[in-house]
C-alpha positions as CSV (number, residue, x, y, z in Angstrom):
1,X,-80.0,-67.6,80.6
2,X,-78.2,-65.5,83.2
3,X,-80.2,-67.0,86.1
4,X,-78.9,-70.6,84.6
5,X,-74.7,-69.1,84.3
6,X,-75.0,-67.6,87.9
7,X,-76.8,-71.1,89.1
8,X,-73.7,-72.9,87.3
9,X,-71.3,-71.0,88.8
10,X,-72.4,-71.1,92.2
11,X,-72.7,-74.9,91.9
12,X,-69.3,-74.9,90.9
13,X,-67.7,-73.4,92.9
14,X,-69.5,-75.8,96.1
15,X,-67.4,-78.0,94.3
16,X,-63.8,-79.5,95.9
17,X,-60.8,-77.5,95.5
18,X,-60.1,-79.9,92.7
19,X,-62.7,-78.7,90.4
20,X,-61.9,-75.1,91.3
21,X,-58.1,-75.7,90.3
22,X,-59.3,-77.1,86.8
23,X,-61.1,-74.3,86.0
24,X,-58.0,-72.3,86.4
25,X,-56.5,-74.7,84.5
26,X,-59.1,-74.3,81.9
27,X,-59.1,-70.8,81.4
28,X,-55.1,-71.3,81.1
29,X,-55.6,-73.8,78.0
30,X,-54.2,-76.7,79.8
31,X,-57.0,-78.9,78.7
32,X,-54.9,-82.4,79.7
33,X,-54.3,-81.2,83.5
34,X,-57.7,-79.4,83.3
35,X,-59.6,-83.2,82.8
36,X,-56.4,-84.8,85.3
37,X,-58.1,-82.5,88.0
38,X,-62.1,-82.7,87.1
39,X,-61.5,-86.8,87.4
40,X,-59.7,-86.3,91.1
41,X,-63.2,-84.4,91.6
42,X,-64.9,-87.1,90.6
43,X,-62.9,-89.5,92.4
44,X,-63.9,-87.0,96.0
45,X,-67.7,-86.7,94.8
46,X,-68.7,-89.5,91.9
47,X,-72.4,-87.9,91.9
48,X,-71.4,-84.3,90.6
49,X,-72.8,-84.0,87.4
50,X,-70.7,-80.8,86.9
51,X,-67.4,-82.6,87.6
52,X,-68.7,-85.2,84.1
53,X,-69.6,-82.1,82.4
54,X,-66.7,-79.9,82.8
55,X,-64.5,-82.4,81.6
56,X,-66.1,-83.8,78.8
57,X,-66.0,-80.2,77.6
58,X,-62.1,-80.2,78.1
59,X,-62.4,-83.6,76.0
60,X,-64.5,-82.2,73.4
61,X,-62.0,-78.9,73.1
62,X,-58.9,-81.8,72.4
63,X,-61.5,-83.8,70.2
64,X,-61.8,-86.5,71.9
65,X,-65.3,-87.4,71.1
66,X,-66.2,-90.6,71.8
67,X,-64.9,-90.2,75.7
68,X,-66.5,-86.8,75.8
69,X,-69.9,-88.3,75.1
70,X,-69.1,-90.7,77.5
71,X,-68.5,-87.9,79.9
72,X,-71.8,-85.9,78.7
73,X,-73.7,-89.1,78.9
74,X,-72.5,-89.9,82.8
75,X,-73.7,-86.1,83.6
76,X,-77.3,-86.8,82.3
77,X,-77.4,-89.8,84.0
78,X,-76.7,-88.0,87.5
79,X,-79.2,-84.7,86.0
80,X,-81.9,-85.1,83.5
81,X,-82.5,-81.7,83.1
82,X,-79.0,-80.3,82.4
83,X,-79.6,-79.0,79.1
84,X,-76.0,-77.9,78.6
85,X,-74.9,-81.3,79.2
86,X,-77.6,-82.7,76.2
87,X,-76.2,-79.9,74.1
88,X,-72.4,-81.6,74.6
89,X,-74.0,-84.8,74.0
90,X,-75.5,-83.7,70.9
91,X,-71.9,-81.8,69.3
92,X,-70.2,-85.0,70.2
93,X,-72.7,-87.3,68.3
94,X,-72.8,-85.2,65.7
95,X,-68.7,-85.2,65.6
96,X,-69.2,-89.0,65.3
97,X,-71.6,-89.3,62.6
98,X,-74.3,-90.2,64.5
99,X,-76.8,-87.9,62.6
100,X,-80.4,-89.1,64.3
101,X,-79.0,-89.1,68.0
102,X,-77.7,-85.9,67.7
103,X,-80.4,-84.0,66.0
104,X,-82.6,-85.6,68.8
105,X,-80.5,-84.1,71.5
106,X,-80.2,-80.9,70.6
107,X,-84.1,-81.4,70.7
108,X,-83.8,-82.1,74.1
109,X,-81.9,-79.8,75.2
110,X,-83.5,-77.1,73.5
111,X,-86.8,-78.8,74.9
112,X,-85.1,-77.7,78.3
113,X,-84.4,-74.4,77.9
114,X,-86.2,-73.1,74.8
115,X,-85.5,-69.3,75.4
116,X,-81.9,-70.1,74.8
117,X,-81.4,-68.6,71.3
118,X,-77.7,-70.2,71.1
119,X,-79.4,-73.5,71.3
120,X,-81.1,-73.0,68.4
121,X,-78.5,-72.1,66.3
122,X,-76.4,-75.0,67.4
123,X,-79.4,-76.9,66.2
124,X,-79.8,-75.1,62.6
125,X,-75.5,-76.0,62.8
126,X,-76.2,-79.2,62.7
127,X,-79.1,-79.6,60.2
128,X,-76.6,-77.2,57.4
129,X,-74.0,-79.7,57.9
130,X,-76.0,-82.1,57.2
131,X,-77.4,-80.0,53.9
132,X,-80.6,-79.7,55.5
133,X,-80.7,-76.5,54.5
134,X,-84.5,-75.4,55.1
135,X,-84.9,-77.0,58.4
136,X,-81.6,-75.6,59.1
137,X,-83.3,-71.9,58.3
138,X,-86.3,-72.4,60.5
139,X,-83.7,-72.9,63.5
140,X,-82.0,-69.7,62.7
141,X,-85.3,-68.5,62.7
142,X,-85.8,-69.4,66.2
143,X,-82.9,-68.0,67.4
144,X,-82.9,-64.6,65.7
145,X,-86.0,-64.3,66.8
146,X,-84.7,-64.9,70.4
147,X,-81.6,-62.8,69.9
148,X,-79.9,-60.5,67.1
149,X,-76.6,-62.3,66.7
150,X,-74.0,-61.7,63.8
151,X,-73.1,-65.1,63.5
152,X,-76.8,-66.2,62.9
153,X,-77.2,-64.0,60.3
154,X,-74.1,-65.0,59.1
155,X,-75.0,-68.6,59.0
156,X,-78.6,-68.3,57.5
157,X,-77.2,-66.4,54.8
158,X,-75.1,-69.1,54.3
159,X,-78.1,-71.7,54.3
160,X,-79.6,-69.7,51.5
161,X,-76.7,-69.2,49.5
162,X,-76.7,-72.7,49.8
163,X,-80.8,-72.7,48.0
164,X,-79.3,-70.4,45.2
165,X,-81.1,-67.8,46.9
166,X,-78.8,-65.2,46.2
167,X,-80.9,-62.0,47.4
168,X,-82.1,-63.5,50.5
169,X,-78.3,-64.6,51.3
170,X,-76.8,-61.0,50.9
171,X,-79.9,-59.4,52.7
172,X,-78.7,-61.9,55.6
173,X,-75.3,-61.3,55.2
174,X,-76.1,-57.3,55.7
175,X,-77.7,-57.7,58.8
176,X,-74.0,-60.3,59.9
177,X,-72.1,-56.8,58.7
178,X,-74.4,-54.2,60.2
179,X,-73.9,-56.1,63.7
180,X,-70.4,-56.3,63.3
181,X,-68.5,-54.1,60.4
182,X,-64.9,-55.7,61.6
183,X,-66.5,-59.2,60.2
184,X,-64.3,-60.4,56.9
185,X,-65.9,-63.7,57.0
186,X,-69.3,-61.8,55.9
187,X,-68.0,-59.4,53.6
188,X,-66.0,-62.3,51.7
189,X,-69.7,-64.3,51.8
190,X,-72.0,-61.6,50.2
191,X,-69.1,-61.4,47.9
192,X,-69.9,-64.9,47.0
193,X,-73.4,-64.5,46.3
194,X,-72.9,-61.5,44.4
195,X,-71.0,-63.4,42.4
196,X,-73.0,-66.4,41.6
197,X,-75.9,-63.5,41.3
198,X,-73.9,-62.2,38.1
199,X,-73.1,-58.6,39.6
200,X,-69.4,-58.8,39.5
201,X,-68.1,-54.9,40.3
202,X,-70.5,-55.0,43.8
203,X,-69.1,-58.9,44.9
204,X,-65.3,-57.1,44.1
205,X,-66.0,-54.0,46.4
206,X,-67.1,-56.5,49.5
207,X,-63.8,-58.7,48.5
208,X,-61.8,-55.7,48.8
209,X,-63.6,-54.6,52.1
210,X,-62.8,-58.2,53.7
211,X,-59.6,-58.3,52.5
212,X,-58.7,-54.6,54.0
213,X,-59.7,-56.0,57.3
214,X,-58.3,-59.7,57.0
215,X,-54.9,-58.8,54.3
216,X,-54.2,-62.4,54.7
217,X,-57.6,-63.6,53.4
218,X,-56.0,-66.2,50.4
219,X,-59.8,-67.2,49.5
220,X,-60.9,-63.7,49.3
221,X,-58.1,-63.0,47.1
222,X,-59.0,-65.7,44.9
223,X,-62.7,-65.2,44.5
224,X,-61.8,-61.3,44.1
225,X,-59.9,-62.8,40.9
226,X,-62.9,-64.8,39.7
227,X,-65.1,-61.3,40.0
228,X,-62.4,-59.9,37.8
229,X,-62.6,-62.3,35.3
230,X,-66.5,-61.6,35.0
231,X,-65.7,-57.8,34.3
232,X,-63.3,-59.2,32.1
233,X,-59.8,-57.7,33.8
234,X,-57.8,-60.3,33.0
235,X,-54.4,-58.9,34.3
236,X,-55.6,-58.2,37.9
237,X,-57.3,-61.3,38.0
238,X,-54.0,-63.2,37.4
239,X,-52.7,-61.3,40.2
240,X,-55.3,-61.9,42.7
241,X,-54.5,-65.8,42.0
242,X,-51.2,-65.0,41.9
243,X,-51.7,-63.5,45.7
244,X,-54.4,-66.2,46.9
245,X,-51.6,-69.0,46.2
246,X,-48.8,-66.6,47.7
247,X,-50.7,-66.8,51.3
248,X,-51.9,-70.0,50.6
249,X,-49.9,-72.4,49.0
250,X,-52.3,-75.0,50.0
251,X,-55.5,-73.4,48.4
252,X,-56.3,-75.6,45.5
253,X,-59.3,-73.4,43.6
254,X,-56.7,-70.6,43.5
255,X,-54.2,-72.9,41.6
256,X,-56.8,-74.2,39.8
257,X,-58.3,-70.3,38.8
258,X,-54.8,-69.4,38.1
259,X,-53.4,-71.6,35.5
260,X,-57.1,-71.2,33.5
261,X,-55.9,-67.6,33.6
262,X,-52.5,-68.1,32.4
263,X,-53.7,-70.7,29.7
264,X,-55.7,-68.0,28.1
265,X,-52.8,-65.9,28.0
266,X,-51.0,-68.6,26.2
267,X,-48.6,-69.3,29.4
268,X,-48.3,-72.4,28.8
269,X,-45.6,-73.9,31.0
270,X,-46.6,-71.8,34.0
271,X,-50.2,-73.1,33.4
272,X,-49.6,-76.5,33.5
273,X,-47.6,-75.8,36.6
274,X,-50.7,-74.1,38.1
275,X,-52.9,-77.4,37.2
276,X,-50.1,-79.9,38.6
277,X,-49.9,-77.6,41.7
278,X,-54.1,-78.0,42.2
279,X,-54.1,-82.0,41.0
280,X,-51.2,-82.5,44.1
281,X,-53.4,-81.0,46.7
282,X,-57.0,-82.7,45.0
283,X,-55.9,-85.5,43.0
284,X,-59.3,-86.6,42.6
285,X,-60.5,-82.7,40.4
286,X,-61.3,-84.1,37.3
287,X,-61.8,-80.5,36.2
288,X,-58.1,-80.0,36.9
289,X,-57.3,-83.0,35.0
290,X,-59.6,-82.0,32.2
291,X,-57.6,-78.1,32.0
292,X,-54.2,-79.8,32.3
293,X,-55.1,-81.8,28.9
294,X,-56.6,-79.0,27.0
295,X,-53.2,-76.7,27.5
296,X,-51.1,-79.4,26.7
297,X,-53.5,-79.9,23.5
298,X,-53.3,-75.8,22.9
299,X,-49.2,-75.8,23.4
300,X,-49.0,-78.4,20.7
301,X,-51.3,-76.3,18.5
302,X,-49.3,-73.3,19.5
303,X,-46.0,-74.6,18.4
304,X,-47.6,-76.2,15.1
305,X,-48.8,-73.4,14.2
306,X,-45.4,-71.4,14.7
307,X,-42.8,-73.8,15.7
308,X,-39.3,-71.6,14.4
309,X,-40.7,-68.9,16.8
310,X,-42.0,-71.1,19.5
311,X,-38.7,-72.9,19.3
312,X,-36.7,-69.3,19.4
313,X,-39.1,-68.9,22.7
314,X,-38.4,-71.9,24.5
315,X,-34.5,-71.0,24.3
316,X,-34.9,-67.6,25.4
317,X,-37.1,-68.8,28.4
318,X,-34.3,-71.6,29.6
319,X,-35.9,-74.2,27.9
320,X,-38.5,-75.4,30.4
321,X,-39.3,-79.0,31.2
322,X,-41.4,-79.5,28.9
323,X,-39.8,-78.7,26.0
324,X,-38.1,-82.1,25.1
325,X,-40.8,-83.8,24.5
326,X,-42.6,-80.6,22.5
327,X,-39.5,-80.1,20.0
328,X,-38.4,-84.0,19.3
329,X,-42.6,-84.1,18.0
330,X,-42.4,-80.5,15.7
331,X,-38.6,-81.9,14.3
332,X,-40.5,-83.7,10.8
333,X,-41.7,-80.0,10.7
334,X,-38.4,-78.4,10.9
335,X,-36.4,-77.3,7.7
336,X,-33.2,-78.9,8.1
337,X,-30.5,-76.3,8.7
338,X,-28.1,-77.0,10.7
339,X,-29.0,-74.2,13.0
340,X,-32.2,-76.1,14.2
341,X,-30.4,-79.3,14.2
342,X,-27.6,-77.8,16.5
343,X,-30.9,-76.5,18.9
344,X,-32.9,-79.7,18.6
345,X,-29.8,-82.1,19.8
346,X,-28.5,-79.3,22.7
347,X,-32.2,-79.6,23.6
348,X,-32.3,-83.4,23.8
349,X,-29.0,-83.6,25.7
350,X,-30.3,-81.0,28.2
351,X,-33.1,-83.2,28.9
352,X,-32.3,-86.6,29.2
């Protein structure tokens, strides 16, 4: 693999002074004048397959796919064997849903350089996304096999989580931490599994641990919350839903998590603010849906149930907006004194 950079580098730099001012430009993050300067190189010298490699990977770092694969495709044409430029080829199909070419070129280019244990796991990549979750494994395989590598671990634990494999995906996700302790993305992952494996205190201390070294981590917050709720803290898991949606305001499951927590606490009005909150980000949750219903259907029960003091509530609480609506129903249930008549009118004025 070393022998192939060095050979890389040496062939780039024969290159014109272009192609040695994009890579500057490269490393600077000015991918537009990066791919301005790699096509003047390829104006000078059409046949340099590096030139058509170099910037389609400028292109594929700005997401431009279908010229990227353009790019990759020219630098195969000028060299068969350039396995980094199949690899390219293969991200960019993949980017463009084109599921059989690209599996078939990551083939290729591990085919070219099977040693090459990143190849491999940009192969199992590709197969998970595409939920291929065993052959996915059996490229990790390969490539552990070829080199210990966090991220490998990482993803294979992933793969099995996936299967419902729940030992096999913290066992994996051990080996990700043991390679690299600083990694909050596998702490918050065996946290996962533990979870879904039904031990709920040992999923909450790898939460913690990936949210001391990532404070900011809103899903970690979150899920902490749903370990919580198995060990049956109810408080603390309202306030790790409460934190998920402070970093996140955008994190849907945490809105979601938190108004079911404030509904069985018989908050109401903040629940159904929770479930409006998750239905705005995913409008298409029927489960959010389904929640909002079922604490509309328990406020109503509430307030039959004790309407004098849920009307006394209400008032003290400003009258939230849903309250009209509420108190003009429970008014055939009302005695009438001119006390609750006085309430019910100030309330419908208030909200009209």
């Amino acid at each position: 693999m070393y022998k192939y950079a060095a050979g890389v580098l040496l062939s780039f730099c024969s290159m014109t002074s272009w192609a040695a001012t994009a890579w500057t430009i490269v490393a600077d993050q000015d991918l537009r004048e990066a791919i301005s300067s790699f096509e003047k190189a390829i104006t000078l010298e059409p046949g340099h397959a590096q030139a058509h490699y170099y910037k389609a990977e400028a292109l594929k770092e700005l997401k431009h796919w279908a010229p990227a694969l353009a790019s990759y495709e020219k630098a195969i044409a000028l060299e068969a064997t350039h396995a980094p430029s199949h690899l390219g080829r293969a991200n960019a199909l993949l980017a463009l849903k084109q599921w059989d070419s690209a599996l078939s070129s990551y083939r290729q280019a591990i085919a070219l350089q099977p040693q090459d244990a990143h190849f491999h796991h940009e192969l199992g990549k590709a197969l998970a996304q595409l939920k291929q979750w065993d052959n996915a494994i059996a490229s990790y395989n390969q490539a552990i096999a070829l080199q210990y590598d966090a991220q490998t671990f990482h993803d294979r634990g992933q793969a099995f989580h996936a299967l419902r494999k729940w030992d096999a995906a913290v066992e994996n996700f051990d080996q990700a931490i043991a390679l690299n302790p600083k990694d909050a993305l596998s702490f918050h992952a065996r946290g996962r599994s533990l979870l879904e494996n039904k031990l709920p205190q040992q999923a909450l201390d790898s939460f913690d641990k990936a949210i001391d070294i990532k404070p900011q981590f809103a899903q970690a917050h979150n899920e902490r919350g749903l370990a919580l709720q198995q060990m049956k803290q109810f408080d603390q898991a309202l306030s790790s839903f409460s934190a998920a949606v402070a970093l996140d305001s955008h994190l849907a499951q945490a809105h979601f998590n938190r108004g079911r927590a404030l509904k069985e606490s018989q908050q109401f009005s903040d629940a159904l603010h929770s479930f409006e909150q998750a239905i705005a980000i995913t409008p298409s949750n029927a489960q959010a849906h389904i929640e909002q219903g079922g604490t509309l259907m328990a406020s109503y029960k509430a307030m039959l149930a004790q309407p004098e003091d849920w009307l006394a509530k209400r008032q003290a609480d400003g009258l939230p907006r849903y309250g009209r609506p509420m108190q003009l129903a429970l008014q055939p249930f009302m005695p009438a004194n001119s006390s609750q008549k006085v309430l019910c009118c100030t309330t419908a004025a208030r909200f009209d």
